[in-house]
C-alpha positions as a LaTeX table, in Angstrom:
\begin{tabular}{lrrr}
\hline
Residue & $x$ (\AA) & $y$ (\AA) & $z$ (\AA) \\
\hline
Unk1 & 100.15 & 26.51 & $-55.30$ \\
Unk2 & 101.95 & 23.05 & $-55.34$ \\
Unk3 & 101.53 & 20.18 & $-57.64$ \\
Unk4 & 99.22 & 18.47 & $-54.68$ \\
Unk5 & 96.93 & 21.75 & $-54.38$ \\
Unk6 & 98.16 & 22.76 & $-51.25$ \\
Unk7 & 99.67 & 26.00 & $-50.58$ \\
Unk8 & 103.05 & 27.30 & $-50.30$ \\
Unk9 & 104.67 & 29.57 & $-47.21$ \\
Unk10 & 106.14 & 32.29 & $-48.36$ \\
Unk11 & 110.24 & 32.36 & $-47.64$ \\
Unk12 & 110.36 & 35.74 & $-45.17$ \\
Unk13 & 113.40 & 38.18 & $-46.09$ \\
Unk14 & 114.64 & 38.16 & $-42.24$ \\
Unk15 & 115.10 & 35.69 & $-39.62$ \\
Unk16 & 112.93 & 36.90 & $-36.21$ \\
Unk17 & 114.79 & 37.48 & $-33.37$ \\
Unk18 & 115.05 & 35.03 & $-30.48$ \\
Unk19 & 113.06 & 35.79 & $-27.62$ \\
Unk20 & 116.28 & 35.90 & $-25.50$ \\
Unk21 & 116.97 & 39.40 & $-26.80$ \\
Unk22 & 113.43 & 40.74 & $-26.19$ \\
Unk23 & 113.09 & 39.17 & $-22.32$ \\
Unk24 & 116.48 & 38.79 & $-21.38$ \\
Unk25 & 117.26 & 35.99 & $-18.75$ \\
Unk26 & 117.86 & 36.62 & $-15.12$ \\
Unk27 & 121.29 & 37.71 & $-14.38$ \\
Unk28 & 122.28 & 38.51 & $-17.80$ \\
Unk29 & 124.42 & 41.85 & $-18.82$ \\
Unk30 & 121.66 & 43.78 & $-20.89$ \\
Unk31 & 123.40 & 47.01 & $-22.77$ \\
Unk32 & 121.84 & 50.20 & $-22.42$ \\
Unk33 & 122.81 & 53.51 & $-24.56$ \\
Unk34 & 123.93 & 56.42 & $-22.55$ \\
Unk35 & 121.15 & 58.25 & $-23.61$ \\
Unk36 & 118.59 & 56.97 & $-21.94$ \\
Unk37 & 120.83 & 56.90 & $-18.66$ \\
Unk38 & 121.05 & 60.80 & $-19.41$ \\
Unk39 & 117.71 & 61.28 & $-20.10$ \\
Unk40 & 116.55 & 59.12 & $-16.91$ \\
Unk41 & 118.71 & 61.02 & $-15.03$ \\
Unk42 & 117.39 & 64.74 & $-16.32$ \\
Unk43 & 113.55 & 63.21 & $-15.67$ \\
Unk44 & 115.01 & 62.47 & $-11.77$ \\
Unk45 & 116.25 & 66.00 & $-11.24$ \\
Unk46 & 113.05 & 67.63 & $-12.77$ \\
Unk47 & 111.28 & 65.35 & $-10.06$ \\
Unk48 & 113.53 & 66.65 & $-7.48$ \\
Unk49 & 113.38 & 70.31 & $-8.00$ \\
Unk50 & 109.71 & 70.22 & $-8.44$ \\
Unk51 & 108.81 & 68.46 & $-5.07$ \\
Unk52 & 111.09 & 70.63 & $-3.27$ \\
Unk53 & 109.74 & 73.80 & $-4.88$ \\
Unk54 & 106.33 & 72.21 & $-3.62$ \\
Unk55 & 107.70 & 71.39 & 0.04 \\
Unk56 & 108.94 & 75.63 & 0.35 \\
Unk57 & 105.79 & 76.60 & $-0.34$ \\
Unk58 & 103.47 & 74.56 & 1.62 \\
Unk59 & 106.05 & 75.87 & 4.74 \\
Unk60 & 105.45 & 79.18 & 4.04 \\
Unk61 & 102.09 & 79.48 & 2.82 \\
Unk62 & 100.60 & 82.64 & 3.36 \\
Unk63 & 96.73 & 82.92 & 5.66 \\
Unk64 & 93.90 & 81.97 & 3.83 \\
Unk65 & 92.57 & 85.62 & 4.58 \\
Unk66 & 94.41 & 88.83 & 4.66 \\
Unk67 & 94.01 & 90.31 & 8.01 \\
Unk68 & 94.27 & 94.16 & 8.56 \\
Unk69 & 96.30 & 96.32 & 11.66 \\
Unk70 & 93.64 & 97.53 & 12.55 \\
Unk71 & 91.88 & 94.20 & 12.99 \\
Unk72 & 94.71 & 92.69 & 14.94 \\
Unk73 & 95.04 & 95.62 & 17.48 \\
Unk74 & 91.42 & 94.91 & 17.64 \\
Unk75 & 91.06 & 91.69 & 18.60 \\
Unk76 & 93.98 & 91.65 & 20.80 \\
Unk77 & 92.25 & 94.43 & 22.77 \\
Unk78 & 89.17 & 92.40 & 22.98 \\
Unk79 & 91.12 & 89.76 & 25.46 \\
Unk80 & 92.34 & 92.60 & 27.45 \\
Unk81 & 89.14 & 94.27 & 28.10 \\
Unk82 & 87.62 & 90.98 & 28.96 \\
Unk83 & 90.53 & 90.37 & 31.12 \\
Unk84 & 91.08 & 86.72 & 29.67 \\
Unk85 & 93.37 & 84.76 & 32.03 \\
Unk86 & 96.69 & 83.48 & 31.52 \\
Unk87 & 96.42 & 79.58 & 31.50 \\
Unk88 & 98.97 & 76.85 & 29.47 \\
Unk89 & 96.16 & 74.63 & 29.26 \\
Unk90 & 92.85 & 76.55 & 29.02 \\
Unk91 & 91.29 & 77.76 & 25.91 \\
Unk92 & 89.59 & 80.64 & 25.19 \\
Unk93 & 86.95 & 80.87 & 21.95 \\
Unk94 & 89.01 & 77.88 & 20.49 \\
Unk95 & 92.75 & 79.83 & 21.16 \\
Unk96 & 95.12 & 78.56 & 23.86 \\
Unk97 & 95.43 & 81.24 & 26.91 \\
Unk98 & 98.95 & 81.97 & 26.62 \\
Unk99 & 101.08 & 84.05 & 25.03 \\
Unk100 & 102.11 & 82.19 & 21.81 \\
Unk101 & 97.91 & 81.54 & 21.76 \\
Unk102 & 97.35 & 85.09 & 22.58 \\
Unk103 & 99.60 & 86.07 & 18.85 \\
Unk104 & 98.00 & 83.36 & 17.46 \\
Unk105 & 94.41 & 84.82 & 18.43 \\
Unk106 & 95.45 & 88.20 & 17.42 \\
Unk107 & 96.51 & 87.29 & 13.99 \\
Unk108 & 93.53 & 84.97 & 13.11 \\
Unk109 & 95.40 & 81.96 & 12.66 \\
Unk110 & 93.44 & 78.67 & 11.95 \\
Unk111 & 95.52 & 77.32 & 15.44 \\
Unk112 & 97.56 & 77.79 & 18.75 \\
Unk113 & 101.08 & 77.92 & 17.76 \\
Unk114 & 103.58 & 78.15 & 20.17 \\
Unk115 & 106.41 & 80.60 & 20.50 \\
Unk116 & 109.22 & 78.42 & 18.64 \\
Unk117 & 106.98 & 77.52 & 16.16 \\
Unk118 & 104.81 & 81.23 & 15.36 \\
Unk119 & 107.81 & 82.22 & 12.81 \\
Unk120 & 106.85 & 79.87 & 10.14 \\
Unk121 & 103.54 & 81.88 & 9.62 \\
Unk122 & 105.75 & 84.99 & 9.79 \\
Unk123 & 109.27 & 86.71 & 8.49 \\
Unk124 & 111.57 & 88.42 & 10.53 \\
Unk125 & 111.74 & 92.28 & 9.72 \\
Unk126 & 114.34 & 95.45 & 11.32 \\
Unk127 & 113.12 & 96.57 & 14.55 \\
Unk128 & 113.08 & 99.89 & 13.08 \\
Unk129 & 110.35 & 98.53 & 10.35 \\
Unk130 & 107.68 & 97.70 & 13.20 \\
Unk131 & 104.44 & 98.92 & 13.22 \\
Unk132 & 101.19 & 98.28 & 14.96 \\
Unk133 & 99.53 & 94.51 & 14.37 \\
Unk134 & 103.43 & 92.79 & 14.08 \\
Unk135 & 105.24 & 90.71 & 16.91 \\
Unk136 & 107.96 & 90.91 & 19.11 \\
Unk137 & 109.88 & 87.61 & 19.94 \\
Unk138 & 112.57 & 86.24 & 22.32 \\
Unk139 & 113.13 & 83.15 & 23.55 \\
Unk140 & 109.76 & 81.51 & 25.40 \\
Unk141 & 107.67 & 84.45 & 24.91 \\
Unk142 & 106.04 & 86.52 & 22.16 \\
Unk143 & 103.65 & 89.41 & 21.92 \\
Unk144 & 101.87 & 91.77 & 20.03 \\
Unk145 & 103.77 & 94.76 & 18.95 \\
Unk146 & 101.16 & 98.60 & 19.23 \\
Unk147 & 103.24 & 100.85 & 18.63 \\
Unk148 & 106.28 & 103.10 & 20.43 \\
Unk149 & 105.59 & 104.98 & 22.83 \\
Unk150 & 108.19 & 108.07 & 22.33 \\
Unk151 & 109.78 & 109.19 & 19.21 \\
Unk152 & 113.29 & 107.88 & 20.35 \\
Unk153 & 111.86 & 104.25 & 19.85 \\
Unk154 & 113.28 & 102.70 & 22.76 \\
Unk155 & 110.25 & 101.99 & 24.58 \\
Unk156 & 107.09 & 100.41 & 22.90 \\
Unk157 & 103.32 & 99.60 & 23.69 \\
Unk158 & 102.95 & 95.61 & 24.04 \\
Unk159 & 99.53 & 93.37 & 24.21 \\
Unk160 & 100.44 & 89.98 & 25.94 \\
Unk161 & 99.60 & 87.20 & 27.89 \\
Unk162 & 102.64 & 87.19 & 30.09 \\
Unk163 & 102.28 & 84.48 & 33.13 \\
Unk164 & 100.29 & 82.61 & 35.27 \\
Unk165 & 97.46 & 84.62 & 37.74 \\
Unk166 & 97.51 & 87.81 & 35.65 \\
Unk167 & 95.07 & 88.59 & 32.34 \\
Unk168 & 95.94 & 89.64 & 29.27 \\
Unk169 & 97.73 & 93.38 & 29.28 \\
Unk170 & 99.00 & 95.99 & 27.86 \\
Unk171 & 102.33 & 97.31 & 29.18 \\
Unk172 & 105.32 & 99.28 & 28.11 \\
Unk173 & 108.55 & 97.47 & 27.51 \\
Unk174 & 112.03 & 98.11 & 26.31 \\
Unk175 & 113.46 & 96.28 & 22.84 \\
Unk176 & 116.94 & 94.71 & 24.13 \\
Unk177 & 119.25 & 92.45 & 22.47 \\
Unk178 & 117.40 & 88.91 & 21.64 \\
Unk179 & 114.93 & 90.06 & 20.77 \\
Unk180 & 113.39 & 89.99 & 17.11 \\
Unk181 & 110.69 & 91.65 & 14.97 \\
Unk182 & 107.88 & 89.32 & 13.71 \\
Unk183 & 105.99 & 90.55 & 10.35 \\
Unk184 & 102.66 & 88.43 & 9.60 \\
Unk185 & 102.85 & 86.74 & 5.80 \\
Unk186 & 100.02 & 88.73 & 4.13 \\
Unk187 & 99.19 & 91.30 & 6.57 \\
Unk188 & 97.75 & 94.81 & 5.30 \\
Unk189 & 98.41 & 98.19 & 6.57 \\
Unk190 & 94.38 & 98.49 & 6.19 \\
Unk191 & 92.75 & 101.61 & 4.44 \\
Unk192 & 93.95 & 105.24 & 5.10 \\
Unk193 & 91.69 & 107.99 & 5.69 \\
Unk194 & 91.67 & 110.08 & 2.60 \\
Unk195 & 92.54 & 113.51 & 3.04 \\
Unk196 & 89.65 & 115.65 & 4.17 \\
Unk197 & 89.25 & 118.86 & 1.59 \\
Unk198 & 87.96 & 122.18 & 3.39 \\
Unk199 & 85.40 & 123.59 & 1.83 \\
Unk200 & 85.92 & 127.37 & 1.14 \\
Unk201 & 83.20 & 129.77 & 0.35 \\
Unk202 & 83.94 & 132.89 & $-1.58$ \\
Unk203 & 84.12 & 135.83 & 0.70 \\
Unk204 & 82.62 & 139.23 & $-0.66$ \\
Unk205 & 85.25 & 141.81 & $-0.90$ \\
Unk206 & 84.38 & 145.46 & 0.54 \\
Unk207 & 83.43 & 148.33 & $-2.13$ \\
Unk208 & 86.33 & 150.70 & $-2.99$ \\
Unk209 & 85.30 & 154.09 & $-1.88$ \\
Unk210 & 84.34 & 156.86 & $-4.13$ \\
Unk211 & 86.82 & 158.82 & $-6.09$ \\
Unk212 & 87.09 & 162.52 & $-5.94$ \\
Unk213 & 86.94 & 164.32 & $-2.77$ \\
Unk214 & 86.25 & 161.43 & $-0.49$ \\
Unk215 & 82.76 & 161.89 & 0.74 \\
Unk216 & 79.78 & 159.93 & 0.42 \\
Unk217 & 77.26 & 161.09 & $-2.12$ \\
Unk218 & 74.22 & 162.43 & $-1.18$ \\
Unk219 & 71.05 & 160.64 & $-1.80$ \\
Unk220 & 68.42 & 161.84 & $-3.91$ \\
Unk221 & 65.34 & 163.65 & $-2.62$ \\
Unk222 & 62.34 & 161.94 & $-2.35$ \\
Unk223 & 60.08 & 165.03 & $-0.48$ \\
Unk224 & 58.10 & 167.56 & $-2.85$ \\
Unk225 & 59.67 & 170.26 & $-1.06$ \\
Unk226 & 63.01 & 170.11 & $-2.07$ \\
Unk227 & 61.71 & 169.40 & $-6.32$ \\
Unk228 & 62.33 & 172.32 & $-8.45$ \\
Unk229 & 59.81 & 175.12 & $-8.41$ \\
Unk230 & 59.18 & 175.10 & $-12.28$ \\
Unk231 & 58.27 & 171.33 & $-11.64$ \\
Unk232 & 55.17 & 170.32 & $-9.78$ \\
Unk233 & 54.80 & 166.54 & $-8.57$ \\
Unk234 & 51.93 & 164.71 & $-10.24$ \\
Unk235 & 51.04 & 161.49 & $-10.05$ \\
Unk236 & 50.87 & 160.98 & $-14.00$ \\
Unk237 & 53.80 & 160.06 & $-15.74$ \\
Unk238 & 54.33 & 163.28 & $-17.66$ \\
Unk239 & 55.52 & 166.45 & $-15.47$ \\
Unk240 & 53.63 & 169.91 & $-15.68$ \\
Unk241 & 54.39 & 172.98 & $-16.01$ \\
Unk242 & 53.61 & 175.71 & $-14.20$ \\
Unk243 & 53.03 & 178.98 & $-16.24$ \\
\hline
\end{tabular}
């Protein structure tokens, strides 16, 4: 406290920094370590790698329900016995009446894809690793693979719309060159019958036969006649004799 009874201000220890350094003017060179360049630069590729990581999924996300063989053979054959009509423009239950609609159908997709387009919801497989309920591709035209129709496997059963004026079919074609085998992302082989267990009852085995000389035994009498004469049949328990 002063002489006048006022007080003093403290002298600080530091002089404060100009506000220059804090919010540096426009157009001035501001210095920045290299660490936080590096450490920016880390942050950008984590960014990177995790949207794109994002981006492959979403293109090959799998259907929202797993759909069985059986239940695409199924509903493919449900077109053909209803004879549903080819038609680019038409739909049918909510599925376009062509062939890329027709896979589409078949495979419960939530939409008509078209036959460029069908791959993204599938992967390509061997033709030698086709079975019922996959797809057979070439360019402009895809259809439902059922299954070959020799042992050779050069001929197979297809289910397809195939062109204007005709329904859906089934027909037998030939895999050539071009074409490719179309497996459905999260498709199940469905549930195998389990293995049916005969039942077997014990059979009774015949009797050996007698030893000894081979013939049957005889039977004991049951007549009076034939009893011995020093017994004589009574109908109490204890025998009699005769004197």
């Amino acid at each position: 406290m002063g002489r006048s009874g006022t007080f003093e201000a403290p002298t600080l220890p530091f002089r404060a920094r100009p506000s220059s350094v804090l919010y540096p003017a426009k157009g001035s060179r501001v210095k920045v370590s290299r660490s936080v360049c590096e450490v920016s630069a880390i942050g950008r590729r984590v960014v990177t790698v995790a949207l794109s990581a994002v981006l492959i999924l979403a293109s090959q996300v799998a259907p929202a329900h797993a759909i069985t063989r059986p239940e695409v053979l199924k509903r493919a054959n449900s077109w053909i016995k209803k004879r549903v009509q080819y038609s680019q423009s038409s739909y049918y239950h909510g599925y376009r009446r062509d062939c890329s609609g027709f896979v589409s159908m078949a495979w419960k997709l939530k939409t008509s894809y078209t036959s460029s387009d069908i791959g993204t919801r599938a992967r390509k497989i061997s033709w030698r690793r086709l079975k019922p309920g996959d797809a057979v591709r070439r360019p402009g035209h895809v259809e439902i693979f059922a299954g070959w129709k020799n042992k050779r496997r050069h001929q197979y059963w297809a289910l397809e719309e195939s062109t204007w004026g005709l329904p859906a079919l089934r027909k037998v074609k030939q895999f050539k060159r071009g074409y490719s085998a179309l497996k459905l992302r999260g498709i199940k082989d469905g549930l195998k019958p389990k293995p049916v267990t005969p039942i077997i009852s014990p059979v009774p085995l015949p009797s050996e036969p007698p030893t000894g000389t081979g013939t049957t035994p005889s039977l004991p009498a049951t007549d009076a006649a034939s009893w011995p004469s020093t017994v004589t049949p009574s109908f109490s328990t204890t025998p009699v004799l005769v004197p």
